[in-house]
C-alpha positions in Angstrom: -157.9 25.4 -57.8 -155.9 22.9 -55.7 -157.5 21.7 -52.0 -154.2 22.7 -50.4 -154.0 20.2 -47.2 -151.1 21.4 -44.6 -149.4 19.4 -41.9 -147.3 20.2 -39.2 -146.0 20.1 -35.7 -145.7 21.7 -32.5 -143.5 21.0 -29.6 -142.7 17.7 -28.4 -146.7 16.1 -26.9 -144.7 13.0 -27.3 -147.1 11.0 -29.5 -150.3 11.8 -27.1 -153.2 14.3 -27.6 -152.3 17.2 -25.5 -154.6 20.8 -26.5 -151.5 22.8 -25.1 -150.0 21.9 -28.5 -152.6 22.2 -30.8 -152.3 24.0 -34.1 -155.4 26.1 -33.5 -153.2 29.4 -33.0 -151.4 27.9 -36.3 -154.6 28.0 -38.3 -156.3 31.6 -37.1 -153.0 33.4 -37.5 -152.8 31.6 -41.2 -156.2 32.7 -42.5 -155.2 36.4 -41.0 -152.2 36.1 -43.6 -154.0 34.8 -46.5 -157.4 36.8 -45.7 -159.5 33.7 -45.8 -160.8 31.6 -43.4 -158.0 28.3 -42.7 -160.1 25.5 -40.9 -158.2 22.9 -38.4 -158.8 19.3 -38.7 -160.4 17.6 -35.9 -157.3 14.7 -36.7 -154.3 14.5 -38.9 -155.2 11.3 -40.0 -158.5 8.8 -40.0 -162.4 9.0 -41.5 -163.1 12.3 -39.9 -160.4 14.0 -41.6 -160.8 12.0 -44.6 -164.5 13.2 -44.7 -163.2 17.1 -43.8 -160.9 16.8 -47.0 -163.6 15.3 -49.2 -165.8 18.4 -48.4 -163.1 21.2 -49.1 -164.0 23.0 -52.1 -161.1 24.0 -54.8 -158.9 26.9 -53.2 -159.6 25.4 -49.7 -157.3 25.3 -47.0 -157.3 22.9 -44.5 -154.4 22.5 -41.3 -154.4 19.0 -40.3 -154.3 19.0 -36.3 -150.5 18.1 -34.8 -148.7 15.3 -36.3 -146.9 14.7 -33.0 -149.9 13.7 -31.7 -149.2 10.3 -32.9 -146.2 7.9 -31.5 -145.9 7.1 -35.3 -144.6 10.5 -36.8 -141.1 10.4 -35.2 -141.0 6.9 -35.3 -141.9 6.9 -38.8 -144.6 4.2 -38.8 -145.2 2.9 -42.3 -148.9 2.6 -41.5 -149.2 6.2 -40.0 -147.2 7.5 -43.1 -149.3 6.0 -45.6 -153.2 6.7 -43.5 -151.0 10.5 -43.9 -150.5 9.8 -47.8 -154.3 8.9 -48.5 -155.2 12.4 -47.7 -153.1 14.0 -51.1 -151.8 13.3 -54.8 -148.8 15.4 -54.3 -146.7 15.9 -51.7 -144.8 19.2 -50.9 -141.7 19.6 -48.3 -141.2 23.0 -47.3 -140.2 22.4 -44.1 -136.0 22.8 -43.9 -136.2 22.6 -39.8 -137.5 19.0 -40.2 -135.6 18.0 -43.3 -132.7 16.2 -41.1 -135.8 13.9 -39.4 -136.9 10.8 -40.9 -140.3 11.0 -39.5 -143.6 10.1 -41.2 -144.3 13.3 -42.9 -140.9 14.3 -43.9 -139.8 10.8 -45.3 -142.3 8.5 -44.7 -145.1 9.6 -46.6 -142.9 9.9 -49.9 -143.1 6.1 -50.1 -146.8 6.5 -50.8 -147.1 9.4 -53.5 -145.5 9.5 -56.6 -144.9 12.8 -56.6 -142.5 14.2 -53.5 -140.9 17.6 -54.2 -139.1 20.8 -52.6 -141.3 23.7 -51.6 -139.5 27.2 -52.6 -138.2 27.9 -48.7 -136.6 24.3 -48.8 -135.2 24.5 -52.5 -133.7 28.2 -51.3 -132.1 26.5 -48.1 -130.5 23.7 -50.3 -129.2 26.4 -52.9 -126.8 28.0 -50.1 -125.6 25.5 -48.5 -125.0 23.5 -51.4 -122.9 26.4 -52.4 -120.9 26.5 -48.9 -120.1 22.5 -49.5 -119.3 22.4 -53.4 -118.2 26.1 -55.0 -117.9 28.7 -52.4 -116.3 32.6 -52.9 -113.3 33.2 -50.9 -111.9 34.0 -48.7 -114.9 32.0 -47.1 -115.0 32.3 -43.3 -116.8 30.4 -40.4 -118.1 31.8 -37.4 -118.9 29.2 -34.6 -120.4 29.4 -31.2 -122.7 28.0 -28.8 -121.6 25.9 -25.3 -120.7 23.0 -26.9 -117.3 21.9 -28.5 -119.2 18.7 -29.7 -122.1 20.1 -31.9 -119.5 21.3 -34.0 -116.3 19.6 -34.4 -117.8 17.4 -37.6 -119.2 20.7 -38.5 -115.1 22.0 -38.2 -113.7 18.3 -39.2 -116.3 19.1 -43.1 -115.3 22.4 -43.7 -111.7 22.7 -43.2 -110.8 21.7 -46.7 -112.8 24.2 -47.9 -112.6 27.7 -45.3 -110.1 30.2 -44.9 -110.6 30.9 -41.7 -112.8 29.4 -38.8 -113.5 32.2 -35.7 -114.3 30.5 -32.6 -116.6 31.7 -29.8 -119.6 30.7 -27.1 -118.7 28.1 -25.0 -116.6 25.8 -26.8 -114.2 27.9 -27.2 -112.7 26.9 -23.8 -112.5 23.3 -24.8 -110.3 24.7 -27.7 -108.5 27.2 -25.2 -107.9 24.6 -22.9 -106.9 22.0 -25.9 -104.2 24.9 -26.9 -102.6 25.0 -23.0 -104.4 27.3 -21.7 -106.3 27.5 -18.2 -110.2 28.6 -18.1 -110.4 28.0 -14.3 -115.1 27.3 -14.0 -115.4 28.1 -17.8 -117.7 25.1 -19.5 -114.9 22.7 -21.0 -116.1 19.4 -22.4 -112.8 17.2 -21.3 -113.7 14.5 -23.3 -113.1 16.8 -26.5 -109.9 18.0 -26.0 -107.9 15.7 -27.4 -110.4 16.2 -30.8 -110.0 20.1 -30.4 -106.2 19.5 -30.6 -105.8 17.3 -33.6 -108.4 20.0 -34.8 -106.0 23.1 -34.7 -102.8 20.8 -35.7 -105.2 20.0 -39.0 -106.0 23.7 -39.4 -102.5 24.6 -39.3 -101.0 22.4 -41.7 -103.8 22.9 -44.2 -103.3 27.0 -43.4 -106.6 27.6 -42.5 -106.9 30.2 -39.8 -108.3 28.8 -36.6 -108.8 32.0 -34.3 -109.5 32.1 -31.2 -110.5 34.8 -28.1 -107.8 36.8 -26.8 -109.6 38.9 -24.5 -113.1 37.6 -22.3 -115.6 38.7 -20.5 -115.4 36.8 -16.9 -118.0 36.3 -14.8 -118.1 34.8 -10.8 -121.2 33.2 -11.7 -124.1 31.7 -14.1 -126.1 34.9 -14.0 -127.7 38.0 -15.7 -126.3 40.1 -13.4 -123.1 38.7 -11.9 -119.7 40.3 -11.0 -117.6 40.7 -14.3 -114.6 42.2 -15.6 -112.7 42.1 -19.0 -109.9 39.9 -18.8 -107.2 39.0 -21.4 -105.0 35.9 -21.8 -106.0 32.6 -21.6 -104.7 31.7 -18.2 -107.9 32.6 -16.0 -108.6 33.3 -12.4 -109.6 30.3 -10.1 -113.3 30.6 -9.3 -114.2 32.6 -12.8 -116.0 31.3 -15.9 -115.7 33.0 -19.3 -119.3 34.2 -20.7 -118.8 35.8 -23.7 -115.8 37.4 -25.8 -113.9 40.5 -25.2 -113.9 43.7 -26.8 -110.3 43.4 -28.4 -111.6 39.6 -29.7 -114.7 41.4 -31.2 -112.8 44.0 -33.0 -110.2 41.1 -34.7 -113.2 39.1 -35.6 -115.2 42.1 -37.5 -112.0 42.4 -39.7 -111.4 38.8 -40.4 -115.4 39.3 -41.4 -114.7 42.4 -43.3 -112.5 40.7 -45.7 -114.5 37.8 -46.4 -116.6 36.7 -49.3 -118.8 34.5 -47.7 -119.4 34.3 -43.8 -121.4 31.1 -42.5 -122.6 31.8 -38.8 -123.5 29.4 -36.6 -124.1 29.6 -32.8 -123.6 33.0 -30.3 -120.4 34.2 -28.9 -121.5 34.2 -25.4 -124.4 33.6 -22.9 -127.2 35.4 -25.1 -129.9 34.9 -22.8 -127.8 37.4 -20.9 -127.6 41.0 -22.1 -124.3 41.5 -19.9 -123.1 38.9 -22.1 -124.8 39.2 -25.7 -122.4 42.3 -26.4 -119.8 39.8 -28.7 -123.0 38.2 -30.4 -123.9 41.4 -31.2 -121.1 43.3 -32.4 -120.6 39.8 -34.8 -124.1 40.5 -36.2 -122.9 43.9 -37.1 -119.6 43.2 -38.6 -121.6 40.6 -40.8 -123.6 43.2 -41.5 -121.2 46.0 -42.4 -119.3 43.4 -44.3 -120.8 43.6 -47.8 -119.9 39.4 -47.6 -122.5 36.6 -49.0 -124.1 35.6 -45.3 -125.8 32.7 -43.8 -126.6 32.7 -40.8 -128.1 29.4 -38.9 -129.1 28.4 -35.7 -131.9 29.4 -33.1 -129.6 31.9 -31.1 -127.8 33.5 -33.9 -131.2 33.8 -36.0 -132.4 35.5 -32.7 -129.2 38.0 -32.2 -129.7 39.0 -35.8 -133.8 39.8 -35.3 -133.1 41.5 -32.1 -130.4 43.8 -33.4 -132.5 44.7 -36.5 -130.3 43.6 -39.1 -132.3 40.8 -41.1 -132.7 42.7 -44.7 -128.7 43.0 -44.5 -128.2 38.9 -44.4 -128.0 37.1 -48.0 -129.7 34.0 -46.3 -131.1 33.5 -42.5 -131.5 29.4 -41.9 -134.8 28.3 -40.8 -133.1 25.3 -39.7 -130.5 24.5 -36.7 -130.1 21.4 -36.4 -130.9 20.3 -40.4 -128.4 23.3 -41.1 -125.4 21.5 -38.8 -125.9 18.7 -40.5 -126.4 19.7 -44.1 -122.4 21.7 -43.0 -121.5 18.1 -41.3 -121.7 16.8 -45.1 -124.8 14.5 -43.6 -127.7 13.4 -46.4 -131.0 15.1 -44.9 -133.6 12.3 -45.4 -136.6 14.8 -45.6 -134.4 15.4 -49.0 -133.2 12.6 -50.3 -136.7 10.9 -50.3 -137.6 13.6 -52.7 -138.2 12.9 -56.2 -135.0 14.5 -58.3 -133.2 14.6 -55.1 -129.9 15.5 -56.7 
């Protein structure tokens, strides 16, 4: 018999009032789920909503129009946060994606309300990867990808106490190939990481943890869907080609490093997704983690999207709904969407 008042966002309007990102869509695809009618705010905040929520009846629900819309959500105006507050008595976080902002609806508002708490998608996000960070099953193995070295070397630099083995693909591994003395010719290398990537691997092999790396690549002449290509192996690569994605032989190695593990966290494609040329080591990861019987989480927007397109969602324990909160939750970071929860522990 609650009046259940929802916020959220959409895009980035950049604190202005821009229809392209209302929540409208939001609200008719809503009361198609719940089979009653979901009405959207004219406002998020001020008299007019405050009159809407003073109208609902009990078992009402009402979608307060974009938060964004205000300069004061991502700056986390105290004033914003608390005209938010006046619309409630209890306050509800569900939203994991947002949990690693401290903007006025995720941290702000729980200044206002005495009771802040975890919605059941947020408490199930905390669950596993509080579980990665303080007990995991092993042998517990990392898979990492994406273009960049630097998104995940505190990611790497958190979890080597505590992994087995870390398998490296996307991108950044050619800042780690190149770290190792290798040559990647017009692969993307982040130079300023090297150095990082090197006393990464040293760490990794004193403390035995399995840093592995592609053998094999699939090389392209340019940045496109349907450029020249071959398969190439070694890690001293023709002038003028980049490396896209990994290689069949790489693939095979890291299914059966994944078919031994107890817990596989995934985080970031093996090559240039967007391509299908090049989504073949994404892939053929997805199904190894699959096939592997393992505990599995899987975070980030690419991976999450290799999984759904390959059909293989019911056969992962746990698929993140949060990339950036997710990297930092593995980067040991406090989320502040969390911590400004009541029994935040």
């Amino acid at each position: 018999d609650a009046k259940l008042i929802l916020a959220s966002h959409l895009g980035r309007p950049k604190g202005e009032r821009n229809e392209k990102y209302s929540l409208r869509p939001v609200a008719n695809e809503l009361g198609r789920l719940l089979y009653q009618p979901v009405a959207l705010a004219s406002d998020c905040v001020g008299p007019a909503v405050q009159a809407e929520v003073e109208r609902m009846q009990a078992g009402e629900v009402l979608l307060l129009e974009n938060v964004r819309f205000y300069k004061g959500e991502t700056d986390n105006d105290p004033g914003f946060a608390k005209q938010l507050s006046e619309l409630a008595e209890i306050y509800v976080n569900d939203a994991f994606g947002t949990a690693h902002r401290a903007h006025a609806s995720t941290e702000g508002i729980t200044r206002h309300l005495e009771t802040a708490v975890a919605g059941f998608l947020l408490e199930r996000e905390i669950k596993y990867f509080d579980q990665v960070l303080s007990d995991p099953p092993h042998p517990f193995v990392v898979v990492l990808g994406g273009a960049k070295a630097s998104d995940k070397i505190p990611v790497i630099r958190n979890l080597l106490p505590k992994v087995d083995s870390i398998l490296i693909g996307g991108g950044m591994a050619y800042t780690f190939i190149q770290a190792r003395g290798g040559y990647v010719a017009s692969s993307l290398v982040e130079a300023e990481r090297i150095d990082l990537a090197r006393e990464l691997l040293t760490e990794a092999e004193k403390r035995g943890v399995k840093m592995m790396l592609p053998t094999d690549h699939i090389l392209a002449k340019e940045f496109k869907p349907d450029a020249e290509s071959q398969v190439f192996d070694g890690d001293h690569f023709p002038d003028g080609w980049m490396g896209l994605d990994i290689g069949p032989d790489t693939a095979k190695a890291y299914a059966e490093a994944l078919n031994q593990a107890a817990l596989v966290v995934w985080n970031g494609p093996m090559g240039v997704f967007e391509f299908d040329r090049f989504a073949q080591g994404t892939f053929a990861v997805a199904q190894a983690l699959a096939d592997s019987g393992a505990m599995s989480i899987v975070g980030g927007g690419d991976s999450m999207a290799a999984v759904e397109k390959s059909g293989l969602n019911d056969k992962m324990t746990h698929i993140s709904t949060g990339g950036g909160a997710s990297l930092e939750f593995l980067e040991g970071k406090t989320l502040p969407g969390v911590a400004a929860l009541n029994n935040e522990e």
